[in-house]
N, C-alpha and C positions, 0 to 999 in steps of 0.2 A: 504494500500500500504506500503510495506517495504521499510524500509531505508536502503540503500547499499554505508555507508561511513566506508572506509575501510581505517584503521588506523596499525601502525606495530611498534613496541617497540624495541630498541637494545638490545640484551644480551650481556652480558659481551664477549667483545673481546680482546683476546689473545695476545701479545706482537708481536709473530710468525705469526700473522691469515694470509693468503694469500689476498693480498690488491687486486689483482683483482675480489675474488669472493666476496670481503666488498663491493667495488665498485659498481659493472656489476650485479652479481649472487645473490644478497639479502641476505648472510650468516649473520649469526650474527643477522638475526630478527626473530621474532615474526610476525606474521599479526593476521587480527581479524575484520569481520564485523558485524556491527551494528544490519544484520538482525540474527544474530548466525549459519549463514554457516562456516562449520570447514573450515580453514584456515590454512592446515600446513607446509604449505612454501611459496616462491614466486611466484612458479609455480601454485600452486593455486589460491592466492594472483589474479594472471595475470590471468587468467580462470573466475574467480570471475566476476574479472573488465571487461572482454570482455565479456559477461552474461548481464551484466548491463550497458551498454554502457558506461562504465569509462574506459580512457586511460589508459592504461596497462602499460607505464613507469611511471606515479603519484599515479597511482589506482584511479583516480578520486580526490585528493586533491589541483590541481595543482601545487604542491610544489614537489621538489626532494630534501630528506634529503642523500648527496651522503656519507658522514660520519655524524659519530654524532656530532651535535652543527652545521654541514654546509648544509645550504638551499640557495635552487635555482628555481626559476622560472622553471616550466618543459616548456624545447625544444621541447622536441615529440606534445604537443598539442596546443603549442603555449599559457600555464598557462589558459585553460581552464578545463580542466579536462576531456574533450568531446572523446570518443575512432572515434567520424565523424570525429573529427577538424585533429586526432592525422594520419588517413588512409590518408587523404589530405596530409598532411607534408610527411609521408614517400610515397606517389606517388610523392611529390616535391623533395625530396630526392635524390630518382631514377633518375628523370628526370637530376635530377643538375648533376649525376655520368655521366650520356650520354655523357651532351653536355661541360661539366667543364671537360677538358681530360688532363690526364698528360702534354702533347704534349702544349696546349693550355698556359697553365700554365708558363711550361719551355718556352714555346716561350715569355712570359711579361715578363719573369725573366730576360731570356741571354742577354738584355741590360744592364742590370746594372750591376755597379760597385760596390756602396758600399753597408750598410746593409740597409734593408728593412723589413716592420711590416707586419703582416698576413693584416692587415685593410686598408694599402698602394694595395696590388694584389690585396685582394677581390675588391678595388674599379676598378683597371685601367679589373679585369674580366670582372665588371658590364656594365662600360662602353664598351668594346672591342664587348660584346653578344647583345649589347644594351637594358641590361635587366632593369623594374624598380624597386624602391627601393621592396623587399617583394615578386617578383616572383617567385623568387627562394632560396635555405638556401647556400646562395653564399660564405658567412664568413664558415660553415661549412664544405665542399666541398672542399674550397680553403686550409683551414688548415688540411685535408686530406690528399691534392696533396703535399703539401709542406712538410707533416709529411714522406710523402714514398718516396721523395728526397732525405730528410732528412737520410732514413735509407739505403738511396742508396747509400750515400757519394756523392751525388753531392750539397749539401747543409750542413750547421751548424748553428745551433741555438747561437746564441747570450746573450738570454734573460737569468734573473736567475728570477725562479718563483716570482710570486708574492705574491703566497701564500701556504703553505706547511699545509694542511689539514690533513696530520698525518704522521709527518716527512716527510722524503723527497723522502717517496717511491710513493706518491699521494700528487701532487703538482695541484696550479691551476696557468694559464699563462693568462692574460687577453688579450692582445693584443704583443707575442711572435714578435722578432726580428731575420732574420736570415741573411747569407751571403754566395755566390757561394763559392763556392771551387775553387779557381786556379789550375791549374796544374802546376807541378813543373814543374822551366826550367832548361833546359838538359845542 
């Protein structure tokens, strides 16, 4: 029986590299499995892993290196590595996109007055759906809704990163602050 632990190396990245495709896109690697299936991108990398029943955002490691030097616990399978555990989360996913609705969201919001943490709504969510802790990916969803607020102008972030994973074009927020927008008065 073959072993299908699928491993990936950084090449040297560029000053300029485009941070979303370092990020999202797998640029900038190498992959490489264990049983000598060529591997010459991500894309196969992900092909690979769904062959072998390894989750396709860790490849099977449970780890997610999202730049180099920075590791994280992979989200998609819940740091199993399992591509079953990983199809569950994103049918949880969905489901959360359903019933967590913009509308839902803004409605916990428009009472408040001052600032408030992504970890403050995702709770007063859970409670509001009467969901239990782990039902659903409720902190994810909720900083979704909040983020396209956000880009609506009916929201402002508050927070400054807490961490700047390669300057400050790829930041990490652990638990972000934001605040409504007033309208001016006339």
């Amino acid at each position: 029986m073959a072993t299908h632990t699928i491993t990936s190396q950084w090449d040297e990245i560029p000053e300029d590299a485009d941070d979303l495709a370092l990020v999202q896109g797998g640029a900038f690697r190498t992959f490489q499995c264990a049983c000598g299936t060529p591997l010459p991108n991500r894309m196969a990398a992900e092909l690979h892993a769904t062959e072998t029943n390894q989750c396709t955002a860790c490849l099977g490691s449970a780890d997610e290196e999202i730049v180099p030097g920075f590791v994280r616990r992979c989200p998609a399978c819940a740091a199993t590595g399992r591509r079953n555990v990983q199809l569950v989360w994103e049918v949880a996913h969905s489901e959360a996109e359903q019933i967590i609705t913009v509308e839902l969201v803004r409605g916990l919001i428009d009472g408040l007055t001052g600032p408030f943490r992504l970890s403050e709504v995702a709770d007063a969510t859970r409670l509001a759906l009467g969901l239990p802790m782990g039902r659903l990916p409720v902190g994810p969803r909720v900083r979704d809704v909040l983020r396209e607020l956000e880009a609506a102008g009916e929201l402002v972030m508050l927070s400054a990163p807490d961490e700047l994973l390669r300057g400050p074009s790829v930041v990490l927020y652990r638990d972000p602050q934001w605040q409504r927008v007033t309208a001016p008065s006339a």
